[in-house]
C-alpha positions in Angstrom: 118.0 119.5 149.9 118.6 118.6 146.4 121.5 116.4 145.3 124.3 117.6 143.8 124.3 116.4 140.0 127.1 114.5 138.8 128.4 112.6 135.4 131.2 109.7 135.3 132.2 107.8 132.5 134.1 104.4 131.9 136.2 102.9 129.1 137.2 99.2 129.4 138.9 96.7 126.9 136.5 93.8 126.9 139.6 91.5 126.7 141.4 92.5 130.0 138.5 91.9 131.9 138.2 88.4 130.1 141.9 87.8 131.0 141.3 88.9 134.9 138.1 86.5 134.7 140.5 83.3 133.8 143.1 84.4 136.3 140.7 84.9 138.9 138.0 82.5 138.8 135.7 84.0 142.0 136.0 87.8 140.8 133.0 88.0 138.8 131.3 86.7 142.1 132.8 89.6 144.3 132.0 92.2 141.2 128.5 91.1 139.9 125.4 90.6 141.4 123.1 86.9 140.4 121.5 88.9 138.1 124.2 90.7 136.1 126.2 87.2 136.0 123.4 85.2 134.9 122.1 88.0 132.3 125.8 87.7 130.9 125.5 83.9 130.8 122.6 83.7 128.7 124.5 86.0 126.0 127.4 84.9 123.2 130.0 86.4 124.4 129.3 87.4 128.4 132.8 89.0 129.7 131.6 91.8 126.3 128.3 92.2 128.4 129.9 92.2 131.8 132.4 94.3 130.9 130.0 97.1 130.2 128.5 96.6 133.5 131.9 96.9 134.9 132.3 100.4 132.9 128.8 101.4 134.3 129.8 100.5 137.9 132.8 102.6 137.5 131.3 105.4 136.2 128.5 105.6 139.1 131.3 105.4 141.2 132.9 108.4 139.8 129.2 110.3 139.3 128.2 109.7 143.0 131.8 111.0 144.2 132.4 107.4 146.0 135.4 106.8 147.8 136.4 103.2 149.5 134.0 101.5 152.0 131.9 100.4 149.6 131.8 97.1 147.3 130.7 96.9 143.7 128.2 94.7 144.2 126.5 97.3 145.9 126.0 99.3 142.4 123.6 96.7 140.1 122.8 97.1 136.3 119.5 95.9 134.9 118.9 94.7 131.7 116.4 97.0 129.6 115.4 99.6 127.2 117.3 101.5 128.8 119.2 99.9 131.5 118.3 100.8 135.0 120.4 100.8 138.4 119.8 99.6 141.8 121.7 101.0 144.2 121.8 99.5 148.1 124.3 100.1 151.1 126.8 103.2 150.6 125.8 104.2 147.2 122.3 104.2 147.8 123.5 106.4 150.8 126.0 108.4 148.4 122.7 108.8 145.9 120.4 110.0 148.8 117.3 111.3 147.0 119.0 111.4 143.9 118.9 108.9 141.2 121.5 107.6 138.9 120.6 106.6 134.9 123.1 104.6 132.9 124.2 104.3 129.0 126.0 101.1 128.1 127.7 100.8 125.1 130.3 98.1 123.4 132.4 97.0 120.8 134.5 94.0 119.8 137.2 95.5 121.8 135.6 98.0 124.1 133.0 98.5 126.3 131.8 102.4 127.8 129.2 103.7 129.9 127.9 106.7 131.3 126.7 107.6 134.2 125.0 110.6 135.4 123.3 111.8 139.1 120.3 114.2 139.1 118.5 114.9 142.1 
């Protein structure tokens, strides 16, 4: 049966995620995976690069139709030309057969991505 296609998008300003980061030391631990946090590291300015991984986790959240019961860990960004996602526990189960391709984009002050589910 195919999967139902779907498209989310995510806005985020770059600075209230930097802001949540300092207040909250452990929450890019319970967001991120290893590898998004230590791609991030390597760059000038990571909280720019993880918040467009933030916006890309929201809007494959909102393209798979996920509801609670699921952590955001669980939806993983890979660096490339273009960026890839892994998906494991109830989004992979949400995606089924279907897959899920990403477009990251940011600014000094913003950071977007889009998200969109063919099967």
């Amino acid at each position: 049966m195919p999967v139902a296609a779907g498209v989310g998008i995510d806005l985020l300003e770059i600075a209230r995620l930097e802001r949540a980061l300092e207040r909250r030391p452990r929450l890019a631990e319970r967001v991120f995976t290893d590898g998004e946090r230590e791609y991030a590291a390597a760059r000038a300015r990571p909280a720019r690069h993880l918040a467009a991984r933030f916006a890309a986790k929201e809007a494959v959240v909102k393209a798979l139709g996920l509801r609670g019961g699921f952590g955001l860990r669980e939806i993983e960004v890979i660096a490339g030309e273009p960026p890839t996602v892994r998906l494991s526990g109830r989004a992979a189960e949400a995606a089924g057969e279907g897959r899920v391709d990403v477009s990251l984009a940011h600014s000094r002050e913003f950071a977007t991505a889009v998200a969109i589910r063919s099967g």
